[in-house]
PQR file of N, CA, C, O and H, with PARSE charges and radii, in Angstrom:
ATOM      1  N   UNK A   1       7.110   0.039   7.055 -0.4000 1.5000
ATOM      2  CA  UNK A   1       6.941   1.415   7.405 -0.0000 2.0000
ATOM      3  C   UNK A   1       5.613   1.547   8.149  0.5500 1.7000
ATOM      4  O   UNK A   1       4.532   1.102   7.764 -0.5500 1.4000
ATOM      5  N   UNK A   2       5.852   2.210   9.247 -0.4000 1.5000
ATOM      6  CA  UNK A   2       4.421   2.332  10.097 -0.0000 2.0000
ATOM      7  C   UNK A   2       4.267   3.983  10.402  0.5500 1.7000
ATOM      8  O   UNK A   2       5.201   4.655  10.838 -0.5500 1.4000
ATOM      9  H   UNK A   2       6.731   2.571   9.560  0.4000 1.0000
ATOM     10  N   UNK A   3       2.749   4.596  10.059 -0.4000 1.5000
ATOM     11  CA  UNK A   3       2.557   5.835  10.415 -0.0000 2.0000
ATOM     12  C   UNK A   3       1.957   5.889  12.000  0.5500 1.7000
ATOM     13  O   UNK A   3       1.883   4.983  12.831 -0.5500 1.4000
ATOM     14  H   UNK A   3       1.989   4.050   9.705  0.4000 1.0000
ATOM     15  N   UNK A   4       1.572   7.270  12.081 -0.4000 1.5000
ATOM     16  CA  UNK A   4       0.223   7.446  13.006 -0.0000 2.0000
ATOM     17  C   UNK A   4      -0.882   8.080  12.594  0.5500 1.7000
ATOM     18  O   UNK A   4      -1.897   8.419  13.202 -0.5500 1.4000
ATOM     19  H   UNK A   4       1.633   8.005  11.406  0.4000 1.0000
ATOM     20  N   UNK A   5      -0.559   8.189  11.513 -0.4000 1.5000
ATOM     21  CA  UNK A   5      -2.225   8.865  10.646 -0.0000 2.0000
ATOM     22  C   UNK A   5      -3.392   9.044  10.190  0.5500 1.7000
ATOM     23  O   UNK A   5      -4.105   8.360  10.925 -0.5500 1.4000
ATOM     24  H   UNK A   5       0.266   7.913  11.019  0.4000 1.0000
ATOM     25  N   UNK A   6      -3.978   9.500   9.493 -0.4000 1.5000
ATOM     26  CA  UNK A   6      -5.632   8.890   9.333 -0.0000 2.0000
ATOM     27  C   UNK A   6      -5.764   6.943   9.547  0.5500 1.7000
ATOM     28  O   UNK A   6      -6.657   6.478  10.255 -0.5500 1.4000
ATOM     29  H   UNK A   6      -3.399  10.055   8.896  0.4000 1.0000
ATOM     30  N   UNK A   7      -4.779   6.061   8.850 -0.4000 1.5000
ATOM     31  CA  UNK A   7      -5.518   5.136   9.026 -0.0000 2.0000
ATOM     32  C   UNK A   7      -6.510   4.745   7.603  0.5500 1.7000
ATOM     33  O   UNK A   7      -6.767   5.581   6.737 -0.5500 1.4000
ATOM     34  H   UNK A   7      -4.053   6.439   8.275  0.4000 1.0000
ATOM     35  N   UNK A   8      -6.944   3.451   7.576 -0.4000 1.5000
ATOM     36  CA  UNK A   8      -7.297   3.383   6.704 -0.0000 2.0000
ATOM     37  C   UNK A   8      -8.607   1.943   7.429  0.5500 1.7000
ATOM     38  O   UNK A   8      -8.391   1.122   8.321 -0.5500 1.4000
ATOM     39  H   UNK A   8      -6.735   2.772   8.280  0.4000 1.0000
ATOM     40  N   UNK A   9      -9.782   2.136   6.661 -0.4000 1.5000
ATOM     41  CA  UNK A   9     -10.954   0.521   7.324 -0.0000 2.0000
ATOM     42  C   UNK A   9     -10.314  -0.544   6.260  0.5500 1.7000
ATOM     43  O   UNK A   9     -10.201  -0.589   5.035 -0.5500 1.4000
ATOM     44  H   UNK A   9      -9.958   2.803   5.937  0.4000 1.0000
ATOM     45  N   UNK A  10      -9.972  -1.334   7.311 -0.4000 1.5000
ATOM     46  CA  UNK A  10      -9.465  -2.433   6.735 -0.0000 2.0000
ATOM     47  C   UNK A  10     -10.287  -3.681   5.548  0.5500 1.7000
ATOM     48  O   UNK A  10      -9.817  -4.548   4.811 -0.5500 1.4000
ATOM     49  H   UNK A  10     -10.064  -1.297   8.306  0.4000 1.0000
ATOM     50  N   UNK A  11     -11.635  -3.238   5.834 -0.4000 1.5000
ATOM     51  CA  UNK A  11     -12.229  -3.324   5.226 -0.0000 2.0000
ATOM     52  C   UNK A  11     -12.252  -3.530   3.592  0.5500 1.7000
ATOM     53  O   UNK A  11     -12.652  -4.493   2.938 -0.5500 1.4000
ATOM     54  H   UNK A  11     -12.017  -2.534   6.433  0.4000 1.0000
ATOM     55  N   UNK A  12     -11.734  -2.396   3.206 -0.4000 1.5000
ATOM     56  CA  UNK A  12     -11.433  -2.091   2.085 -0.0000 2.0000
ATOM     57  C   UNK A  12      -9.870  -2.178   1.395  0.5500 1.7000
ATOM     58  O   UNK A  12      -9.409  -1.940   0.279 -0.5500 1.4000
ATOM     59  H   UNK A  12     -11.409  -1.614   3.737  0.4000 1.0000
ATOM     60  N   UNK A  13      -9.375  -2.608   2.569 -0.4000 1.5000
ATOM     61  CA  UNK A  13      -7.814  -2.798   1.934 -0.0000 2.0000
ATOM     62  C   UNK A  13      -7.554  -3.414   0.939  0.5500 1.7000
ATOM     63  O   UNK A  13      -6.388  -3.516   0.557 -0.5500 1.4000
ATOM     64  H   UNK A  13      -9.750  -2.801   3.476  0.4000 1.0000
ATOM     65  N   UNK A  14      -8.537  -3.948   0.313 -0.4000 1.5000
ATOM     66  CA  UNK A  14      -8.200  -4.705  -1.199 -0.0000 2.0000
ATOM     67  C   UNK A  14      -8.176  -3.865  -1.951  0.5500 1.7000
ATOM     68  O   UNK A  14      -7.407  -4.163  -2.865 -0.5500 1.4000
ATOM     69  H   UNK A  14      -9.484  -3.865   0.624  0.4000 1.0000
ATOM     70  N   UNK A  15      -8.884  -2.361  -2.158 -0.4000 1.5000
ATOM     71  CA  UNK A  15      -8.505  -1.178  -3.117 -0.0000 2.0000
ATOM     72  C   UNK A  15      -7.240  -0.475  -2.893  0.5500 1.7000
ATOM     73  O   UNK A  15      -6.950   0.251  -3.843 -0.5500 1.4000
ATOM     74  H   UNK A  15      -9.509  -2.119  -1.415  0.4000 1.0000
ATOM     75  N   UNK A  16      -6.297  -0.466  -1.815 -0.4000 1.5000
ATOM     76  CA  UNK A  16      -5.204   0.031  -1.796 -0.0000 2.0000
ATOM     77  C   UNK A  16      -4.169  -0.087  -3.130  0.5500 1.7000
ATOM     78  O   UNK A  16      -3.499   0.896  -3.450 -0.5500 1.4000
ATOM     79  H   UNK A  16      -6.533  -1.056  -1.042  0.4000 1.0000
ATOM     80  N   UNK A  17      -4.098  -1.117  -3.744 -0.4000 1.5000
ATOM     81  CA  UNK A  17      -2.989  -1.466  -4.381 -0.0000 2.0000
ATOM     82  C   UNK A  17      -3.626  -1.229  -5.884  0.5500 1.7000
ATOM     83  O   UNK A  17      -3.003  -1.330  -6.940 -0.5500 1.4000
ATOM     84  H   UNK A  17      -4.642  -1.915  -3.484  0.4000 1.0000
ATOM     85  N   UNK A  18      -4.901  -0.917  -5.740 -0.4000 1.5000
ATOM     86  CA  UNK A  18      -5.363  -0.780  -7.611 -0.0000 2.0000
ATOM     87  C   UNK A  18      -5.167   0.977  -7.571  0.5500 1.7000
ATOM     88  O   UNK A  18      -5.090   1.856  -6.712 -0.5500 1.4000
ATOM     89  H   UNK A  18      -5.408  -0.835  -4.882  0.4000 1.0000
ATOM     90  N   UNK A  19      -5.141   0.865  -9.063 -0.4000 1.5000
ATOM     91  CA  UNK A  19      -4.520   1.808  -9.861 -0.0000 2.0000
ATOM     92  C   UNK A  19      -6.066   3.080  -9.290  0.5500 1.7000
ATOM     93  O   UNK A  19      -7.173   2.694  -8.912 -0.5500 1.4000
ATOM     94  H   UNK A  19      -5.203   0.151  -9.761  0.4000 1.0000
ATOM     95  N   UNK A  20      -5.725   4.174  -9.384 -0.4000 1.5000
ATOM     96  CA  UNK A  20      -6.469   5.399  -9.632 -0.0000 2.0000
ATOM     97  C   UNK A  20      -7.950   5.158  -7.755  0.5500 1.7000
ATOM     98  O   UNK A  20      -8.812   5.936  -7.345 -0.5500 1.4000
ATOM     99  H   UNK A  20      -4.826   4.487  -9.691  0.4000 1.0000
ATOM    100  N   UNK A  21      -7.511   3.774  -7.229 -0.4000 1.5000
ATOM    101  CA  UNK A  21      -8.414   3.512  -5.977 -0.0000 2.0000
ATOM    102  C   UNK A  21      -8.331   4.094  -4.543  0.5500 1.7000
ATOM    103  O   UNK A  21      -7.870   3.343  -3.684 -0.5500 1.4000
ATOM    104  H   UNK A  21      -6.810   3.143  -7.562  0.4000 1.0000
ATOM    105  N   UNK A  22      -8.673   5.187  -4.223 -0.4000 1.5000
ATOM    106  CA  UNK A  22      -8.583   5.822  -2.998 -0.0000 2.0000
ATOM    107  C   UNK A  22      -9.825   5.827  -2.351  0.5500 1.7000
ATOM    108  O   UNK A  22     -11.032   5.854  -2.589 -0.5500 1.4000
ATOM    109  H   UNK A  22      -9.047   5.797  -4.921  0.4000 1.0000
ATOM    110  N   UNK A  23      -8.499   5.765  -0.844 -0.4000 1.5000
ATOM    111  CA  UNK A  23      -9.687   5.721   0.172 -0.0000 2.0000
ATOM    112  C   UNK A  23     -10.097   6.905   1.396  0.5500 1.7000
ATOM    113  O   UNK A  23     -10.703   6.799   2.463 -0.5500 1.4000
ATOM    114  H   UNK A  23      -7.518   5.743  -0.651  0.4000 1.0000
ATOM    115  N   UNK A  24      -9.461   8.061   0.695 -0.4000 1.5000
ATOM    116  CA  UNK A  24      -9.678   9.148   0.946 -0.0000 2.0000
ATOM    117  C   UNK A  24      -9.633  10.352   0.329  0.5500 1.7000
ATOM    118  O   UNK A  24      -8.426  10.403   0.092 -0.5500 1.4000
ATOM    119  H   UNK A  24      -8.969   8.148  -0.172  0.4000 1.0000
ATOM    120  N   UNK A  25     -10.157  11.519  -0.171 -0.4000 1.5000
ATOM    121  CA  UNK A  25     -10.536  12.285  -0.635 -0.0000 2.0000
ATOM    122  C   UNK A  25      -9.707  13.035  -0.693  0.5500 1.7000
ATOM    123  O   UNK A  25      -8.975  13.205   0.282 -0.5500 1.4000
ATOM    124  H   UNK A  25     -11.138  11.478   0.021  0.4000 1.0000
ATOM    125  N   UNK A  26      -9.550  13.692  -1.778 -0.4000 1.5000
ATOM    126  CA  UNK A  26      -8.202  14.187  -2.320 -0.0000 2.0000
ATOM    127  C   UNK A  26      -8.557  15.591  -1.398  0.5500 1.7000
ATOM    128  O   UNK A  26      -7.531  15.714  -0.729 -0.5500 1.4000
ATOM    129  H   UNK A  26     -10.145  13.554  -2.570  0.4000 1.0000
ATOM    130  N   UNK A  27      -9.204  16.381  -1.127 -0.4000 1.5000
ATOM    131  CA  UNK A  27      -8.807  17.496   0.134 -0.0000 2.0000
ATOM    132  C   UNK A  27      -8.420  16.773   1.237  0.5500 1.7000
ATOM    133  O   UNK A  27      -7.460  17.225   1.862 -0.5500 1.4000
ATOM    134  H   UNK A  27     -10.037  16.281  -1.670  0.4000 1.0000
ATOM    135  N   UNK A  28      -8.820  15.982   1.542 -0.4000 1.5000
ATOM    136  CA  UNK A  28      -7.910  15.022   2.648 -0.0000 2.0000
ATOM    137  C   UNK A  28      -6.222  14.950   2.310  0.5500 1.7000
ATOM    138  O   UNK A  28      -5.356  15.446   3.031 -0.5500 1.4000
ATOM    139  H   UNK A  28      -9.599  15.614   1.034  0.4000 1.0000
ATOM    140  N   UNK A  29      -6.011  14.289   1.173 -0.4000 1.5000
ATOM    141  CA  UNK A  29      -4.905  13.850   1.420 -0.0000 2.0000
ATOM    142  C   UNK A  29      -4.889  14.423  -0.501  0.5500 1.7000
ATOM    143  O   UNK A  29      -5.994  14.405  -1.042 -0.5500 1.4000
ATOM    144  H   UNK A  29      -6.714  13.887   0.588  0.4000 1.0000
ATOM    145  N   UNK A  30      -3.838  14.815  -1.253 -0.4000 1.5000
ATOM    146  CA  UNK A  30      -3.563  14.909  -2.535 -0.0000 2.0000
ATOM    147  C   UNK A  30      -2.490  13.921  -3.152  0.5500 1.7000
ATOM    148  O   UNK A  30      -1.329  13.632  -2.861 -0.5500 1.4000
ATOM    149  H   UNK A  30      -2.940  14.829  -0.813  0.4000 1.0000
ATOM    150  N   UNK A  31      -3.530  13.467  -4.289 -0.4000 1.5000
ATOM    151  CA  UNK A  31      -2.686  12.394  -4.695 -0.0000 2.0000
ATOM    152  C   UNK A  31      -3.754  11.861  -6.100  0.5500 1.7000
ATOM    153  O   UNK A  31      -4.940  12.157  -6.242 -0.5500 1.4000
ATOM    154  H   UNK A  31      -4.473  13.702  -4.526  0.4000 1.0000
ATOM    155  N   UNK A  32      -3.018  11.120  -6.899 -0.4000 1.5000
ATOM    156  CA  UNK A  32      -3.659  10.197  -8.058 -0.0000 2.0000
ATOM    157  C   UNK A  32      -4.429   8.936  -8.121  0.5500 1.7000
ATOM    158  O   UNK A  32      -5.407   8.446  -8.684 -0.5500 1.4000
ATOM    159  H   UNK A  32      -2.054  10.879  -6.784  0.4000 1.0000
ATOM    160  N   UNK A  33      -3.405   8.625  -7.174 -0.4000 1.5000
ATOM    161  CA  UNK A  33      -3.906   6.960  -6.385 -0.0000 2.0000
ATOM    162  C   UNK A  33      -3.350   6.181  -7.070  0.5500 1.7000
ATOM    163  O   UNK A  33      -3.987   5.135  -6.941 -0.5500 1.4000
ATOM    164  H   UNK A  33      -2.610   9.023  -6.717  0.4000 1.0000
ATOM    165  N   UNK A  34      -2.006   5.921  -8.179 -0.4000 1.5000
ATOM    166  CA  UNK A  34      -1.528   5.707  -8.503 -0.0000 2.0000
ATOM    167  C   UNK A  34      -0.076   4.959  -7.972  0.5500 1.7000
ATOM    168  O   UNK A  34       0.461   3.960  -8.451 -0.5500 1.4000
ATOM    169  H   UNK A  34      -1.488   6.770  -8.284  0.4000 1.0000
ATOM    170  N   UNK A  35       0.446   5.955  -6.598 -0.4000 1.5000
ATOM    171  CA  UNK A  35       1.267   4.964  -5.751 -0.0000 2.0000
ATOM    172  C   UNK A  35       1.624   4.205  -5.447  0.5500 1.7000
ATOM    173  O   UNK A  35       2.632   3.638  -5.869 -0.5500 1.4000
ATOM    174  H   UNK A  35       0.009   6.767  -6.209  0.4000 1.0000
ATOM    175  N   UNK A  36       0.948   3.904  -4.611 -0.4000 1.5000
ATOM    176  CA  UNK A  36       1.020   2.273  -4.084 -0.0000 2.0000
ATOM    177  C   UNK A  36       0.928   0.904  -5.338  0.5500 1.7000
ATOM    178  O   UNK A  36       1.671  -0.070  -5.451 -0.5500 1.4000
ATOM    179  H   UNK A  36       0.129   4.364  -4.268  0.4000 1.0000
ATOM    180  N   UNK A  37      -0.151   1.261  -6.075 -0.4000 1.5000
ATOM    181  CA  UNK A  37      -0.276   0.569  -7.405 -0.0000 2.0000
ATOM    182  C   UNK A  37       0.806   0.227  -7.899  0.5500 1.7000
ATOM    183  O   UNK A  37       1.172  -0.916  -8.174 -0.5500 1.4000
ATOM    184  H   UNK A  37      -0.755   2.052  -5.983  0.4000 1.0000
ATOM    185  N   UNK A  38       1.521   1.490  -8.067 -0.4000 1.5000
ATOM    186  CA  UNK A  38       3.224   1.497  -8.849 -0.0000 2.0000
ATOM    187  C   UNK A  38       3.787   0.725  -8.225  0.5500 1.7000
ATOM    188  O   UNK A  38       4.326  -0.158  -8.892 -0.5500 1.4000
ATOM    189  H   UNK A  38       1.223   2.419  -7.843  0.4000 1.0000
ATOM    190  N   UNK A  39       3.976   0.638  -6.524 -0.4000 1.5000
ATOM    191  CA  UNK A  39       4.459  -0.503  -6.008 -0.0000 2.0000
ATOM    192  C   UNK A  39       4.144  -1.353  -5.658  0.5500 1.7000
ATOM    193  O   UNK A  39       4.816  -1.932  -4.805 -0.5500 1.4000
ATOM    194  H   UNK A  39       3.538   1.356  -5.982  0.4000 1.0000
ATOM    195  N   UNK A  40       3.162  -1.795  -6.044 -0.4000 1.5000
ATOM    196  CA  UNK A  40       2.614  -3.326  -6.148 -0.0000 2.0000
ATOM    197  C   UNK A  40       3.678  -3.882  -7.396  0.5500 1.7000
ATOM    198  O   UNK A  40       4.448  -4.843  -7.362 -0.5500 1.4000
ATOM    199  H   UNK A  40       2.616  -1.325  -6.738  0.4000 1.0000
ATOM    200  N   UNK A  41       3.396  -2.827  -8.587 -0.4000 1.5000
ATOM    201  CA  UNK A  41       3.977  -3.262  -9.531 -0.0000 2.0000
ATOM    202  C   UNK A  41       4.969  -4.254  -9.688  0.5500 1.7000
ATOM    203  O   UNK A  41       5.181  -5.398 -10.091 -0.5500 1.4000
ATOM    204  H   UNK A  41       2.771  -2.047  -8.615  0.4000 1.0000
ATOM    205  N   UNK A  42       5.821  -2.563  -8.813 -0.4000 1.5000
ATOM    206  CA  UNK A  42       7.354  -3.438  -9.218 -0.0000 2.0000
ATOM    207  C   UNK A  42       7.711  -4.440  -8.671  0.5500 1.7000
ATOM    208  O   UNK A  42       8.247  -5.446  -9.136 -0.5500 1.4000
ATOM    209  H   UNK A  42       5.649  -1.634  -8.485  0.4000 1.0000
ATOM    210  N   UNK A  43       7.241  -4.027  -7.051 -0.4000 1.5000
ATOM    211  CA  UNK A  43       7.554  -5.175  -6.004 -0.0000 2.0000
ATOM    212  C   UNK A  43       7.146  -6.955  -7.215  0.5500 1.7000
ATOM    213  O   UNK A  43       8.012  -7.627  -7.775 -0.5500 1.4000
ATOM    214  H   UNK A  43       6.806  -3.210  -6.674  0.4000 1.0000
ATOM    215  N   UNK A  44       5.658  -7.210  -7.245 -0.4000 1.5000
ATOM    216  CA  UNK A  44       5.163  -8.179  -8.131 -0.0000 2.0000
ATOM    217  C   UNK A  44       6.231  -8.526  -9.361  0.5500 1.7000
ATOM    218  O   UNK A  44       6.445  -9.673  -9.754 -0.5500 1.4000
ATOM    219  H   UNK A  44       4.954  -6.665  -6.790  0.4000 1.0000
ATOM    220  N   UNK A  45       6.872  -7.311  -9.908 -0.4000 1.5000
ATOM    221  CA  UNK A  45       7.758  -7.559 -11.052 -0.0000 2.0000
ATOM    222  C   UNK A  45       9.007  -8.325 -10.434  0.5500 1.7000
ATOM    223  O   UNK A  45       9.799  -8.727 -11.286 -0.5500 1.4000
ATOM    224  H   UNK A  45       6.698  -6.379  -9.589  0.4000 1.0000
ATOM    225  N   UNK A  46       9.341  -8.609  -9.072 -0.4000 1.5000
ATOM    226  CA  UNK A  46      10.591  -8.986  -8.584 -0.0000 2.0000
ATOM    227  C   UNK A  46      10.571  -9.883  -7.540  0.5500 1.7000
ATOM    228  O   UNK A  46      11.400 -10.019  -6.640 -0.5500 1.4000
ATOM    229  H   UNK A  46       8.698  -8.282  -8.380  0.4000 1.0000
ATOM    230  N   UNK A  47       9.102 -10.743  -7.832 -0.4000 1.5000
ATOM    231  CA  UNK A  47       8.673 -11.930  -7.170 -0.0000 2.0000
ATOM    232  C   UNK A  47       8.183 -11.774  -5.818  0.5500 1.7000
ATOM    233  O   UNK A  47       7.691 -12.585  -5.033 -0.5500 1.4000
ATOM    234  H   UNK A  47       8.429 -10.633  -8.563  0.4000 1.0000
ATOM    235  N   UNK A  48       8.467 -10.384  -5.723 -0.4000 1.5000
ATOM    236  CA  UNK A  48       7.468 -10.656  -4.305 -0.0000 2.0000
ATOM    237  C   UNK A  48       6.140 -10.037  -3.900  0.5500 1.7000
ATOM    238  O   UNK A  48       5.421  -9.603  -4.799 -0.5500 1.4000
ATOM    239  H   UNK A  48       8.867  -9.726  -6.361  0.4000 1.0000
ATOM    240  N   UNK A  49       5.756  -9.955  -2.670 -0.4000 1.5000
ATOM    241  CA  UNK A  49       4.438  -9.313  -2.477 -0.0000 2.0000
ATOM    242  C   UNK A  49       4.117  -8.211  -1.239  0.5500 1.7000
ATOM    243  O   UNK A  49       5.076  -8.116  -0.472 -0.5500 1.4000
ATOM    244  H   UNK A  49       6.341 -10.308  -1.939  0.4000 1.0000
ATOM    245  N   UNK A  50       3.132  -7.483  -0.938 -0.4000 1.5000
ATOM    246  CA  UNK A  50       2.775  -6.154  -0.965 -0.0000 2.0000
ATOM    247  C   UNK A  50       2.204  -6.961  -0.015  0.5500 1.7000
ATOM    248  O   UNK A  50       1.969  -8.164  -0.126 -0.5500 1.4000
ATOM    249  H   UNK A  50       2.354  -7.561  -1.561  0.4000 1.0000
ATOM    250  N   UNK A  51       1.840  -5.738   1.591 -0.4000 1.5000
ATOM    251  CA  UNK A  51       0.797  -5.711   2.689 -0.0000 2.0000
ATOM    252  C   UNK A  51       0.595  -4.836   3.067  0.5500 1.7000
ATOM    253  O   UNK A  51       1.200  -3.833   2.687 -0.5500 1.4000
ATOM    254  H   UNK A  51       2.031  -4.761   1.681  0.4000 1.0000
ATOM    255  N   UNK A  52      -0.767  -4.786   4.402 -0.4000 1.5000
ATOM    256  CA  UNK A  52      -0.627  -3.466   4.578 -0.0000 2.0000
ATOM    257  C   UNK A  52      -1.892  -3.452   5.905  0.5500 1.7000
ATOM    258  O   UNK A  52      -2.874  -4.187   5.813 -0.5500 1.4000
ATOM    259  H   UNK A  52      -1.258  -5.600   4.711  0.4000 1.0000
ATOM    260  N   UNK A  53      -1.720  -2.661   6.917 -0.4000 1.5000
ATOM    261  CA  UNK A  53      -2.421  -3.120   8.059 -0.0000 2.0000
ATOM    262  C   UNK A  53      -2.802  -1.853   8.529  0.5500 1.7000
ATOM    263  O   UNK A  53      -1.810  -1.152   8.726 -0.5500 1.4000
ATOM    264  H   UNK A  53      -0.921  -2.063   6.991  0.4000 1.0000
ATOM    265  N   UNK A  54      -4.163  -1.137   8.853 -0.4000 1.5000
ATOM    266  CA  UNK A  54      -4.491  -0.394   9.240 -0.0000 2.0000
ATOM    267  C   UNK A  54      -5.886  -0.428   9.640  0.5500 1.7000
ATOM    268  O   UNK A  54      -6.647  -1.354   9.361 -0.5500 1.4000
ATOM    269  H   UNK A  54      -4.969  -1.707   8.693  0.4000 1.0000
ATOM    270  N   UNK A  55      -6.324   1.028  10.570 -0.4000 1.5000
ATOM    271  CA  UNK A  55      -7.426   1.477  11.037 -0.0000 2.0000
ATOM    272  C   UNK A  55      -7.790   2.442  11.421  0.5500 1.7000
ATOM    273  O   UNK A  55      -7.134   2.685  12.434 -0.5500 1.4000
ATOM    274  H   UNK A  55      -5.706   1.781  10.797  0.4000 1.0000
ATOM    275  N   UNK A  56      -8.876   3.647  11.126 -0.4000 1.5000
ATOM    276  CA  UNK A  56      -8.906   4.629  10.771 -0.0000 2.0000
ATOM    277  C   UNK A  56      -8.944   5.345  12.122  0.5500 1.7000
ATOM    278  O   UNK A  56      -9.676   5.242  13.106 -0.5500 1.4000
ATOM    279  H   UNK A  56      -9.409   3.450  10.303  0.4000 1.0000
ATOM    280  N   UNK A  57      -7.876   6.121  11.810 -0.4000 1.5000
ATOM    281  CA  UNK A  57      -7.686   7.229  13.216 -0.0000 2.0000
ATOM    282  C   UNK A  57      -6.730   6.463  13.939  0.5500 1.7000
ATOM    283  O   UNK A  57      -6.534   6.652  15.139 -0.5500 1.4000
ATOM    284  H   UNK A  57      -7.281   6.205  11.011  0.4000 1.0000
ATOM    285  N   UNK A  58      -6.052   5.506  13.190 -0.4000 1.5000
ATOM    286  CA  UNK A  58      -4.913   4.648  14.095 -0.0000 2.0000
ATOM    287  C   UNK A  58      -3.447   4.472  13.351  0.5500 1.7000
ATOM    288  O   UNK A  58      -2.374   4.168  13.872 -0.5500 1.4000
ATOM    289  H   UNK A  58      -6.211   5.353  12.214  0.4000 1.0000
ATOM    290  N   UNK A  59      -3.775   4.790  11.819 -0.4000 1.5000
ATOM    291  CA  UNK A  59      -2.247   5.128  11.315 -0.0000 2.0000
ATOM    292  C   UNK A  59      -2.451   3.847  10.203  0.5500 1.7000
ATOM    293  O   UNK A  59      -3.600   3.555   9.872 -0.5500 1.4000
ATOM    294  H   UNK A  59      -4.647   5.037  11.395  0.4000 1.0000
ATOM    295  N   UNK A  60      -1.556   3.267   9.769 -0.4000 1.5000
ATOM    296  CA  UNK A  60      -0.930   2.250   8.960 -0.0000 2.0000
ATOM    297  C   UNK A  60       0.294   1.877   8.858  0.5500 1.7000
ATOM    298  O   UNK A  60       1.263   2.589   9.123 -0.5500 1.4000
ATOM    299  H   UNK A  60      -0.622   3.505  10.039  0.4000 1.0000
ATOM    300  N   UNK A  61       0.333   0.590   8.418 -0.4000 1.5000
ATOM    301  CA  UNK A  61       1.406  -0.425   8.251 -0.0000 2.0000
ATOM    302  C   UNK A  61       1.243  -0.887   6.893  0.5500 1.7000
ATOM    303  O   UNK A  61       0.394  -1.595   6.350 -0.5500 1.4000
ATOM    304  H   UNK A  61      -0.454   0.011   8.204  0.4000 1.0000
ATOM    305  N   UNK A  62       2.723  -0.049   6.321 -0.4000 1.5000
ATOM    306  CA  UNK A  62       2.793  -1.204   4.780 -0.0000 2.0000
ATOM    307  C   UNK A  62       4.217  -1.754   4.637  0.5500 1.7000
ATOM    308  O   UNK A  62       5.354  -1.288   4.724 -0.5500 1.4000
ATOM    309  H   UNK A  62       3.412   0.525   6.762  0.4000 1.0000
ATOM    310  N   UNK A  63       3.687  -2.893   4.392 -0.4000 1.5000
ATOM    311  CA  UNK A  63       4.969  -4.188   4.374 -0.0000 2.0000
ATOM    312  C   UNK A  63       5.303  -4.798   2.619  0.5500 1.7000
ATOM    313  O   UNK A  63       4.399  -4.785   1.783 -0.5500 1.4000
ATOM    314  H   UNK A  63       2.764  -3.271   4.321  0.4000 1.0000
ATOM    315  N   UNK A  64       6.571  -5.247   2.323 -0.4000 1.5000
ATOM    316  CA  UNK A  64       6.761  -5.839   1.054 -0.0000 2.0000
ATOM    317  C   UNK A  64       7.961  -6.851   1.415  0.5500 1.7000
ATOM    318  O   UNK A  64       8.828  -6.623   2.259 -0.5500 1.4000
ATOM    319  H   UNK A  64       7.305  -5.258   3.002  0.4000 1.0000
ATOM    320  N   UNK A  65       7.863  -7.914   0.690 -0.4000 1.5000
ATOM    321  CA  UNK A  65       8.579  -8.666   0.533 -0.0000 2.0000
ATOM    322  C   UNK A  65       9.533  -9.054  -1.048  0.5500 1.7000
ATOM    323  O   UNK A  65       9.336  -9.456  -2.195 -0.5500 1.4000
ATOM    324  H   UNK A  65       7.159  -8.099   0.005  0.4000 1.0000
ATOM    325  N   UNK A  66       9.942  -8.888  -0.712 -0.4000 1.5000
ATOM    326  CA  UNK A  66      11.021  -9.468  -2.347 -0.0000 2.0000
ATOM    327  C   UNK A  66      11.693 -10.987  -2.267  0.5500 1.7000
ATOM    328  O   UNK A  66      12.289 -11.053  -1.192 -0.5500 1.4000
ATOM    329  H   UNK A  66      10.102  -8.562   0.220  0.4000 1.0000
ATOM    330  N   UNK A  67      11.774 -11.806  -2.754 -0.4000 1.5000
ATOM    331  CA  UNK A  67      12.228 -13.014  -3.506 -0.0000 2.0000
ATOM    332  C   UNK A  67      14.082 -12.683  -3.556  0.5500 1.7000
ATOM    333  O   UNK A  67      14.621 -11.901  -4.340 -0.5500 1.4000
ATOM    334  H   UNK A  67      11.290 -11.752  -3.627  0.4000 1.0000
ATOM    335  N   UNK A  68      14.616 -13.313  -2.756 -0.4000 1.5000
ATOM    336  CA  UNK A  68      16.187 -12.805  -2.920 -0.0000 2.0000
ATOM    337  C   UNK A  68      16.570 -14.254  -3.720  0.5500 1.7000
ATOM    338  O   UNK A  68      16.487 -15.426  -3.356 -0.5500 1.4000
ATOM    339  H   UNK A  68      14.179 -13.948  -2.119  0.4000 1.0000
ATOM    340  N   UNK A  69      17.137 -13.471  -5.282 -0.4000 1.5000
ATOM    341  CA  UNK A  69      18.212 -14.732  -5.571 -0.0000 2.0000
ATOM    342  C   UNK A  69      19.294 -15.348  -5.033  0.5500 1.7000
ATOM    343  O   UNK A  69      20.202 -14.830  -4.382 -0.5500 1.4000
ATOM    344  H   UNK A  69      17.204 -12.519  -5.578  0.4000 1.0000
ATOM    345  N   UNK A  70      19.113 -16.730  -5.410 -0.4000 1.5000
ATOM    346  CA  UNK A  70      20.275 -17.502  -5.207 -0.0000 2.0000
ATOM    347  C   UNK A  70      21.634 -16.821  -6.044  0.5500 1.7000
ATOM    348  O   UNK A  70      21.493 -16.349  -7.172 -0.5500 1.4000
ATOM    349  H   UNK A  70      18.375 -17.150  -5.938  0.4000 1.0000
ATOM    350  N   UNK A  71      23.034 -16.839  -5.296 -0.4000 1.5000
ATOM    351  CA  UNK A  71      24.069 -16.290  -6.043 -0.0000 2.0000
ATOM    352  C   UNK A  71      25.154 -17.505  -5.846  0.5500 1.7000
ATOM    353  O   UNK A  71      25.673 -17.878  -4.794 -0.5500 1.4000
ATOM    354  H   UNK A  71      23.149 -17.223  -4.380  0.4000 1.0000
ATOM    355  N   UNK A  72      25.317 -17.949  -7.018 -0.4000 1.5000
ATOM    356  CA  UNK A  72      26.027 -18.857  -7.227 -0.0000 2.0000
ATOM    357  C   UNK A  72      27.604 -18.671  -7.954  0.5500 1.7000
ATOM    358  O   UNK A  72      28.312 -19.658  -8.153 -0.5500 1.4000
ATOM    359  H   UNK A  72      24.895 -17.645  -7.872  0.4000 1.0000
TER
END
């Protein structure tokens, strides 16, 4: 999923995925910061993993991958 929105300094993209960690100010944007966290979660709960590519005043990119079973 790709926006065109605030954007985020990539910098700091290692706080995206923790619990209650924002990188913008809730009159900015409203929220818990809880989100993304949640989907780290589950995604992590189902073998796969979480990305995410941005820059501020340029939007973002968040990517996930999942682990597809073998069906035998």
């Amino acid at each position: 999923m790709r926006d065109n929105g605030a954007g985020f300094d990539p910098a700091y993209s290692y706080q995206l995925f923790q619990p209650f960690q924002r990188l913008h100010n809730t009159r900015e944007f409203p929220g818990t910061g809880v989100g993304l966290a949640s989907v780290r979660q589950i995604v992590e709960r189902h073998g796969g993993c979480v990305g995410a590519e941005g820059a501020i005043g340029k939007g973002a990119a968040f990517h996930f991958t999942i682990k597809a079973e073998e069906i035998t």
